[in-house]
C-alpha positions, -999 to 999 in steps of 0.1 A, spaced: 0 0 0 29 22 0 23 57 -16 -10 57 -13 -14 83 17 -30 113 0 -59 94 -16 -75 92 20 -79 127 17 -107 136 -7 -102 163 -35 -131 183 -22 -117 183 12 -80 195 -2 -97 222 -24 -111 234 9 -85 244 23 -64 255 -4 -48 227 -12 -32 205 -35 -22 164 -36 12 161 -47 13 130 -70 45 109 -75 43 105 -112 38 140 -121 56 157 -95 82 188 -106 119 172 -92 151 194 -84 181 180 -96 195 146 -78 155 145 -60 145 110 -57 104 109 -68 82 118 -37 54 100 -21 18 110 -22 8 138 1 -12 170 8 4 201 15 -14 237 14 -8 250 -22 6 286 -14 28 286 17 61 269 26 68 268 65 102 292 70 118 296 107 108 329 119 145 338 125 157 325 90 125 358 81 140 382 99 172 379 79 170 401 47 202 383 32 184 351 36 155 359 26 169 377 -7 189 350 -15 157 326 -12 136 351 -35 164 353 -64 162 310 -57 120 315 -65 121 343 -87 135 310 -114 99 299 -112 78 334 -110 78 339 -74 86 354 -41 77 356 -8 54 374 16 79 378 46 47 381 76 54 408 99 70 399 133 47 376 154 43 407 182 26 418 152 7 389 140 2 371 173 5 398 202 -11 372 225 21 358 223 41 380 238 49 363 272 66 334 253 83 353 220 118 345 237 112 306 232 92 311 201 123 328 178 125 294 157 89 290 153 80 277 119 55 301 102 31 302 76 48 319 47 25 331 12 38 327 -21 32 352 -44 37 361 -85 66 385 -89 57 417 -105 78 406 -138 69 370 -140 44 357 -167 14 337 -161 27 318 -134 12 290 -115 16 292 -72 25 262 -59 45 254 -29 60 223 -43 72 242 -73 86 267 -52 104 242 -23 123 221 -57 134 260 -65 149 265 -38 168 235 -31 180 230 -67 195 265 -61 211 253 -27 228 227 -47 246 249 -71 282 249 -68 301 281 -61 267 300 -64 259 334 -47 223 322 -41 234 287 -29 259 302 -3 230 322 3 204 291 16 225 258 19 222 262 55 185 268 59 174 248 31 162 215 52 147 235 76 123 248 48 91 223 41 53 221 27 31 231 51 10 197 53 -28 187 56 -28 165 88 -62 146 90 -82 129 121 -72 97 128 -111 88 129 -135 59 109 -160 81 88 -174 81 55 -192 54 34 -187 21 48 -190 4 16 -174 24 -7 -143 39 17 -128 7 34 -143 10 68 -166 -4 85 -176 -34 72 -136 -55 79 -128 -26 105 -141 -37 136 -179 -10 128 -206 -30 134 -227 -26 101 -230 -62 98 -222 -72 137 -258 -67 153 -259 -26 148 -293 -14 157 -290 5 124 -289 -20 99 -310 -46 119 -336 -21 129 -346 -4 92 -322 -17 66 -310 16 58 -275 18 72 -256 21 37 -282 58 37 -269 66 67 -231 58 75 -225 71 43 -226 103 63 -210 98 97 -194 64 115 -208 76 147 -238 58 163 -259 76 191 -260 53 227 -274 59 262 -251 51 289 -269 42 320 -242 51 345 -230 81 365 -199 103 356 -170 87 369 -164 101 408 -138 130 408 -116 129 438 -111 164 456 -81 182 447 -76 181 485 -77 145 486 -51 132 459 -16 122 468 -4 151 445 0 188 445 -19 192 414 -37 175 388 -21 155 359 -29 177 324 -35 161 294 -30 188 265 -61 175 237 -52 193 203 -83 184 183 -114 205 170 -123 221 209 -149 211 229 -184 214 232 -212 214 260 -218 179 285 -225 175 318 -198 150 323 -170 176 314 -182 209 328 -176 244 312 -138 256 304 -122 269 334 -154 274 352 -136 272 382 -96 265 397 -102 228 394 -122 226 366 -117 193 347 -114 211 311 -94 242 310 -84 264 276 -56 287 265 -72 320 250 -38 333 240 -32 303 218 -62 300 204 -58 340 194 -29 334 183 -40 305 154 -67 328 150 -49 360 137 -19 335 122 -46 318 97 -65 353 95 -32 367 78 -25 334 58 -60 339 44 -61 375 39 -24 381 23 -25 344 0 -60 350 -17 -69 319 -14 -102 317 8 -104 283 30 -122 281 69 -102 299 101 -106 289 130 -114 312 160 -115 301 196 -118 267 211 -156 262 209 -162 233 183 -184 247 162 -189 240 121 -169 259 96 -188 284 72 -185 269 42 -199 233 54 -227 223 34 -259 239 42 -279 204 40 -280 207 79 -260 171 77 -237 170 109 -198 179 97 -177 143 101 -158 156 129 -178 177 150 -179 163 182 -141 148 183 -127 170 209 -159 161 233 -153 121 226 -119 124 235 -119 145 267 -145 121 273 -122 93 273 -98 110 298 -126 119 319 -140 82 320 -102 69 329 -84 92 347 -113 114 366 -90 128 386 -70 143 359 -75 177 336 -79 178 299 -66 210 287 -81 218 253 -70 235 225 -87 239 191 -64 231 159 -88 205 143 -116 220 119 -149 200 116 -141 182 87 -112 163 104 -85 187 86 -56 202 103 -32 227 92 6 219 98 13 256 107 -11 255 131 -3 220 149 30 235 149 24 267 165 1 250 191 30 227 200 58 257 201 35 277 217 29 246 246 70 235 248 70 273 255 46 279 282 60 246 302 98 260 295 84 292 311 64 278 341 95 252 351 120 279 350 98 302 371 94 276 393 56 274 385 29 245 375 -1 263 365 11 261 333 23 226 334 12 197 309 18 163 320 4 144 287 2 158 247 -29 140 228 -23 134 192 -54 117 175 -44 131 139 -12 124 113 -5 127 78 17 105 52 50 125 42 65 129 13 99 109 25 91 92 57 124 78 55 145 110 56 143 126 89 161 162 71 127 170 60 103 159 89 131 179 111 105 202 123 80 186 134 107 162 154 123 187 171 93 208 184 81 175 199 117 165 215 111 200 226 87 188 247 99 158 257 132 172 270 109 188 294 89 156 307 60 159 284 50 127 270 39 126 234 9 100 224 1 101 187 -24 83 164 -10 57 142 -38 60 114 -64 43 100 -55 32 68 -44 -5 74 -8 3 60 25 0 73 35 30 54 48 52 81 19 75 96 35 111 111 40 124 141 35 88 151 63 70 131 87 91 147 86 68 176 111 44 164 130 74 140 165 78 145 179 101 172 145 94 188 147 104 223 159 68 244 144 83 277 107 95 270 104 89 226 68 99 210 41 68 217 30 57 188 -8 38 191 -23 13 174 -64 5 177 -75 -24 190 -110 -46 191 -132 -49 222 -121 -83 224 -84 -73 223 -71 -83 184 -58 -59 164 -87 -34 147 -86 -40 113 -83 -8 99 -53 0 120 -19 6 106 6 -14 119 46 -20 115 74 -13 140 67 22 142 38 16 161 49 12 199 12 7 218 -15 -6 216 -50 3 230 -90 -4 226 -99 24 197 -128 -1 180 -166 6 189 -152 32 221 -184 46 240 -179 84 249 -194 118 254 -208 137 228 -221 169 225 -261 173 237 -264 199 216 -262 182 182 -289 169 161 -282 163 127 -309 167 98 -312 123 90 -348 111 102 -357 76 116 -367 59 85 -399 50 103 -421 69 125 -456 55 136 -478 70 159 -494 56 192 -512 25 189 -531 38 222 -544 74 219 -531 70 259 -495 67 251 -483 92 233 -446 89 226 -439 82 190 -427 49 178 -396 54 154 -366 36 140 -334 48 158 -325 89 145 -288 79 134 -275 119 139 -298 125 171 -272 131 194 -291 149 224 -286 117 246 -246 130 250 -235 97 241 -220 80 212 -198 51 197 -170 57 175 -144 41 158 -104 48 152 -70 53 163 -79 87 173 -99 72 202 -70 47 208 -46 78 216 -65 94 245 -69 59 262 -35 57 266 -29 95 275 -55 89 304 -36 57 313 -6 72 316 -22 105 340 -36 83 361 -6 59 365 12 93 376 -12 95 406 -8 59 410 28 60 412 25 96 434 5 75 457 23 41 461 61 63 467 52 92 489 80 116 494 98 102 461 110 133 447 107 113 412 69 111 417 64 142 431 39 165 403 49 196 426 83 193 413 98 220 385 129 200 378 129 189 344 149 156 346 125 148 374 96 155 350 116 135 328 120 104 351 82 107 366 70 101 332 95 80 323 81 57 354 47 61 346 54 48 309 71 16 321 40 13 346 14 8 320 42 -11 296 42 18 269 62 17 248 60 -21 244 97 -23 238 108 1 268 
């Protein structure tokens, strides 16, 4: 199945957010460049350091590289500019990878923008011998990349026609009150793999703060598509101890970041502003329930049925349709590496996270060449080095093609101590989920199949029972009807995919930190009060080997 990453992302989905699918056999090659694999990468912006930006040489030399193919770049303004929630955290932020636009030079012809175009520009000119230009870039020229389409790592779409459910682990043939109730579930999973459920018991109990064998609660940072209302989860930050919590200044931050890339590229595509999970603009008006909506809610739900006792702290850099902008993961996790940096020097854990939740990835164009997934690797051993564990999605595709961030688990150079966790989904009944990729890369395993979780009470999508019968008793007067497959007012659903996978073992791993804060009282290792980074390091590091993630640690 190799090279076959991009597919899974739908042209209509790509054209939404500006993108393009960059396929092998017709792709534009720089001199000595091996043939790509299949991927999807925003058509008008390369990622660029911020500090390679603010050098004018640099940045000339990379325009004279570009103007060989008609363009140039629009250098963004500093991010005290574009982002001033930032500000706190601009000392840690000076390598951040930003969002840069293409653009047609003045005295090119008609000239096509496209980002992989430009990036084979550039490092055909950083291979020129005894050039002014190449003198100009060699140095920066790996640390310049496409600015990827990331998807959810979540079962949706036809289950006939789009390889899931029917031999991954969804029951449309396995006693689904859908298909045994009317017949009509090809109708209605062609829109959604989520099923609506009641749940008969309680929230899970939450343990006073008070009462825990810790200082402070065990954070799990969930960077998905927000959150929206449930009684299980609370509102945001309602109080100190709240059980979600979310990061205005972030969230502004992506907000005026993709405001800019939209505004100066031309290119119109959705933005997303402020954590509440709510449906991009241009969703179809057909009142049909956007494929992701929800995630964020299912996940924290996860956490909060698992580890009750710890916090989920959300932030919004998922849109509804399961897309996610690279610039944007990549800000989110800076902008997080930063804020722990800050709190641990300052000798302060308000800003602590314990946990990052991954439950999204995308296939790159040379998995096996580490110079060009270099920034995404070091922003998460960024957080590593600090004693943040990383707990990504291995995909949905049933490949062993390597699925990133999670295939950097076993990559080279990958950190011996605390490396990214890379998850695979398994069934109820503890195989391996069909639809899960696999290989070495993937270093954990956890139940992702069928997963019951919260789901937003608010949503109530326009698909009808297919039957609806009135009374047979003028006395009784609820309605009889077929099951409403996108009634989701009962909070409740069941969901398939690695994504779901991911936050099981993210709440696992919280709650063994309690665990382990609780069995070795006064074991400066286990102690969540402490600011030391090696002893964030080794408490994680402790808590991994507690719940045998990864499998070969």
């Amino acid at each position: 199945m190799g090279n076959l990453g991009a597919p899974y992302l739908s042209p209509i989905l790509v054209d939404r957010h500006g993108g393009r699918i960059l396929q092998p056999a017709s792709a534009v090659l720089a001199p000595g460049t091996r043939p790509p694999a299949a991927t999807a990468y925003r058509a008008n912006t390369l990622l660029i350091p911020d500090s390679v930006l603010r050098d004018p040489k640099i940045v000339a030399a990379l325009n004279d590289a570009l103007a060989t193919v008609g363009l140039e770049l629009e250098v963004p303004p500093p991010l005290i500019e574009s982002a001033p929630s930032l500000r706190p955290w601009l000392r840690e932020l000076v390598d951040l990878p930003r969002a840069v636009v293409l653009r047609v030079r003045s005295d090119a012809p008609p000239t096509v923008v496209d980002a992989w175009l430009a990036l084979q520009a550039i490092r055909a000119a950083a291979r020129r011998p005894a050039d002014r230009v190449a003198d100009g870039i060699a140095d920066v020229t790996a640390r310049i990349t496409l600015d990827h389409l990331l998807s959810a790592a979540t079962i949706t779409g036809n289950p006939i026609s789009e390889g899931n459910p029917i031999s991954e682990g969804n029951p449309i043939s396995e006693g689904n009150p859908i298909s045994e109730g009317n017949g009509a579930a090809g109708v209605y999973f062609s829109s959604t793999a989520r099923i609506p459920v009641e749940l008969v018991i309680g929230a899970p109990r939450r343990t006073p703060l008070a009462d825990l064998p810790a200082a402070r609660r065990p954070v799990v940072a969930v960077l998905d598509t927000g959150i929206r209302p449930h009684e299980w989860l609370g509102m945001p930050d309602a109080d100190p101890d709240s059980f979600l919590s979310v990061d205005h200044a972030l969230q502004a931050a992506i907000n005026h970041e993709e405001v800019r890339v939209r505004n100066t590229g031309g290119l119109d595509f959705p933005v997303l502003d402020g954590y509440w999970d709510v449906a991009d603009p241009i969703e179809p008006t057909t009142g049909t329930l956007p494929t992701h909506v929800g995630h964020g809610t299912f996940i924290a739900g996860i956490v909060r049925q698992h580890a009750p006792n710890a916090r989920v702290r959300s932030i919004r850099v998922m849109h509804t349709d399961g897309i996610v902008h690279e610039s944007v993961l990549l800000l989110a996790i800076n902008v997080l590496a930063a804020q722990v940096s800050t709190a641990l020097s300052a000798g302060d854990t308000d800003d602590v996270v314990d946990v990052v939740s991954l439950s999204l990835g995308y296939f790159d164009e040379y998995p096996a060449d580490l110079v060009y997934t270099g920034q995404l690797a070091g922003l998460l051993d960024g957080l590593t080095d600090l004693g943040v564990a990383v707990i990504a999605a291995a995909g949905n595709q049933a490949t062993t093609q390597p699925y990133f961030p999670a295939a950097l688990a076993t990559a080279p150079g990958a950190d011996p101590k605390l490396p990214v966790v890379s998850v695979g989904a398994l069934n109820p009944n503890g195989s391996k989920a069909m639809f899960s990729n696999d290989g070495a890369w993937v270093t954990a395993w956890a139940t992702g199949a069928s997963v019951v979780s919260t789901y937003p009470t608010d949503l109530n999508g326009s698909y009808e029972p297919q039957i609806t019968a009135g009374a047979p008793d003028s006395r009784l007067h609820r309605l009889r009807e077929t099951l409403d497959p996108d009634d989701f007012r009962g909070g409740f659903a069941v969901w398939s995919g690695t994504s779901f996978a991911t936050p099981l073992l993210a709440a696992a791993l919280a709650d063994a930190l309690l665990a382990e804060a609780r069995e070795h009282p006064g074991d400066p290792a286990c102690d969540l009060g402490s600011t030391d980074r090696l002893v964030a390091r080794e408490r994680i590091a402790r808590a991994l080997r507690r719940i045998g993630a990864p499998e070969h640690a």
